[in-house]
Each structure stands twice: as structure tokens, then as C-alpha cells.
Phi, psi and omega in degrees: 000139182286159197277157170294158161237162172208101166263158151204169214236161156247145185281148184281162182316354189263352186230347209291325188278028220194293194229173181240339160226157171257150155215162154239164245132105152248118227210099156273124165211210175263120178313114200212180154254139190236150201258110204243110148284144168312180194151163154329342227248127163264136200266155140227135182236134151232132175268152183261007193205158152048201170243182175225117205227087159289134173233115205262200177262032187239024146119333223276143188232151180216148189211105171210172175253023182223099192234155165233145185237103174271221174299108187236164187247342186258153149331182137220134168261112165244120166293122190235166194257358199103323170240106224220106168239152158143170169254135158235109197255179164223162206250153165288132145003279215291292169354292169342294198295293153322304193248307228236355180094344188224153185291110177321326081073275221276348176244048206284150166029055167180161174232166199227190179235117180343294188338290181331317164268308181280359189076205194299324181303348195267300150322305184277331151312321192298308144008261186316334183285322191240036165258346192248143191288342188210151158327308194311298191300289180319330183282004191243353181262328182272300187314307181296322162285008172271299163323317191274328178257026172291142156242162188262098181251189175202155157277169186280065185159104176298335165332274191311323184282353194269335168309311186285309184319293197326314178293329170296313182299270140358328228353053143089031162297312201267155200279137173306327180296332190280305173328301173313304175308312191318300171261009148092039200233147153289162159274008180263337177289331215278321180282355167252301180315292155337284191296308168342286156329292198257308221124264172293155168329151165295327201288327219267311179331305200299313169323295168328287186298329159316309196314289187302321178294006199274284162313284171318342193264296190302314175294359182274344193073003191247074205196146189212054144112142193306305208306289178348299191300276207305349167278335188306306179267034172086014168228159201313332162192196152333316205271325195260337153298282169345299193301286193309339185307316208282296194309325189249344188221053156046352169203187199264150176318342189269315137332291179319326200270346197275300229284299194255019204243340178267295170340310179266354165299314180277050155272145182243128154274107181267010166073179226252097192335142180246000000 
């Protein structure tokens, strides 16, 4: 059996406001389920192999070889075969908007298939991607074809985009009521514009972003133990980390770290797609 690979790439600068990470994955293991967590992020995967066959936690199940994933609050179960290929990039708001055309909004907590949004181009990247020989050639082949099909967009509103920053910018640290003042909304306006836009609450977002920061410290290495963390990133105690850990990754932190934490630590960084 061939050994797994994990690669990931940082997108070049001409995509970085579109997209926010790169990957690659070739993964022999045992036939299971693996927890595709929330994040920031609207996920899109295209496979070089088999399907990728999801289930998100509103029911909705979808099995293709292309998926956009959106803004979600729960786990999504993806069910594998043992044998796991493909690239996965994730996409920004602004991303959405720009390569797939619609408002994150509109693909919050359920999934589709790239056709469905790019058309035909979606088969022929798809082609082209796994007609190519090295991780390297592929991030560089989905980056030039992404480029070319970004359309020159906005959010509708700088208020929401100055919205999204803060939070993010932030890792969803600043109190919504400050938020609101900020761009001159009520929080009941700031909150229907918000969800409309992206999907989730700003409060559920902040949630969200508490988490990834969370997460990102443990593959960074840079955490001296669960308690630490969890005062680091902002929550009132152990008992209130847990809880969202179970809720945003399907297990407990201690799990996470024996099961999935030596895999994404062992990723090769091929340095910045061109």
C-alpha cells in the first residue's frame, strides 16, 4: 500500500482575497467516517478518484466528484471507502461571489455539486486536474484556472465587508453590539444582512472562529496544554471548550488530537502556488 500524502499550498497573491487555503490528500486508511468541521471557510472539493459522499446535519446528503460546501454549524459526515484523493480548497465570502456566483448565503449548511455552479468548466478542471502528475502541476493548474474565471466582484455593502474583516481579523473576539456601532446598524439590522450574506449569526460565526483558532494553535504547536488553550482563545473554562469542540468537530479534544492531529501536523507545504 502506497504511503498517504498531505500536502498544502498558500494561494498566490492575485487569489488570496477569493481563497484562503490549498490541499492535496491521498489517504489509505480504514473505511470510516471522517468529520468535515466548520470554519470560515465555504469548502470545495474536487476528486481525482471515486466520489466524495456527504452528509450535512440538516439531512441534506449529496455523492460527487466535485462538491461546494458551505458556511455550516455542525459536523458534515463524509463516508469513504478507505481510499480518499482529491484537492480541497476553501473559499472566502468575497470567493463565493466572485468563482461560484452566489452569495454564501445562499449555500449555508448544505451542499452541491461545482457543475452545478461552474457549468461545464467544472468537468474539464476536473479532466485536467487528474490528467496531471505532481501536486505541484495541479495547485498550479486549479490556481491559473480560478484566476481566469474570478469575475470582478464586491459585497453588496462596505458594512458587511468591513463586518466580515472585523470578525475574522478578530477571531470573532469583538462583542456584537460594538460591531453593530461600528457600521452604524442596529443588531438586529447587522444580524439579517449577516446571515442573508454569509449564513451564520455574527454570534454563531464568532463561535465558529473561536474554535479555528483554536484548532490552528494545535496544528501550530503553539498551545502548553487544553486548559491553557482554552483561556487563550476565550473561553470561560474547560467545561465551555469541550462543549463547542464536541459540537464544531464530532469528538472530544483529546480524541481529536491522538486520531487527527498527527496527519495534519505531517503536512508538506509546497510554498506559494504561482
Amino acid at each position: 500500500m502506497a504511503p498517504s500524502q498531505y500536502v498544502q499550498t498558500t494561494p498566490p497573491p492575485r487569489l488570496r482575497a477569493l481563497i484562503s487555503d490549498i490541499s492535496g490528500y491521498r489517504v489509505h486508511s480504514a473505511p470510516g467516517v471522517h468529520h468535515g468541521m466548520p470554519s470560515a471557510s465555504l469548502t470545495v472539493i474536487i476528486t481525482l478518484a471515486e466520489t466524495v459522499d456527504v452528509t450535512f446535519d440538516t439531512g441534506h446528503q449529496v455523492s460527487c466528484t466535485t462538491l461546494v460546501g458551505g458556511l455550516h454549524r455542525k459536523p458534515a459526515q463524509i463516508e469513504h471507502g478507505g481510499f480518499q484523493h482529491g484537492i480541497q480548497l476553501g473559499l472566502t465570502p468575497l470567493g463565493a461571489r466572485a468563482l461560484l456566483g452566489v452569495p454564501a448565503g445562499e449555500l449555508a449548511d448544505t451542499g452541491t455539486h461545482l457543475e452545478d455552479l461552474l457549468g461545464p468548466a467544472a468537468a474539464e478542471l476536473t479532466e485536467r486536474l487528474r490528467a496531471a502528475s505532481t501536486w505541484s502541476q495541479r495547485f498550479e493548474l486549479l490556481c491559473d484556472t480560478l484566476h481566469r474565471l474570478a469575475a470582478p466582484v464586491s459585497l453588496p455593502s462596505p458594512e458587511l465587508d468591513w463586518a466580515w474583516r472585523r470578525m475574522t481579523d478578530t477571531d470573532g473576539h469583538i462583542p456584537i453590539a460594538e460591531l453593530a456601532g461600528e457600521v452604524g446598524w442596529s443588531r438586529q439590522h447587522l444580524g439579517a444582512r449577516f446571515r442573508r450574506e454569509f449564513g451564520p449569526s455574527p454570534k454563531l460565526l464568532g463561535r465558529v472562529l473561536r474554535f479555528q483558532a483554536a484548532r490552528r494553535r494545535l496544528v501550530t504547536g503553539r498551545s502548553n496544554g487544553l486548559a491553557d488553550l482554552a483561556a487563550d482563545c476565550g473561553y470561560t473554562d474547560q467545561a465551555h471548550f469541550n462543549r463547542d469542540w464536541r459540537e464544531f468537530a464530532g469528538t472530544t479534544p483529546s480524541r481529536w488530537i491522538a486520531e487527527e492531529l498527527p496527519f495534519v501536523q505531517g503536512a508538506q507545504h509546497l510554498g506559494t502556488a504561482s
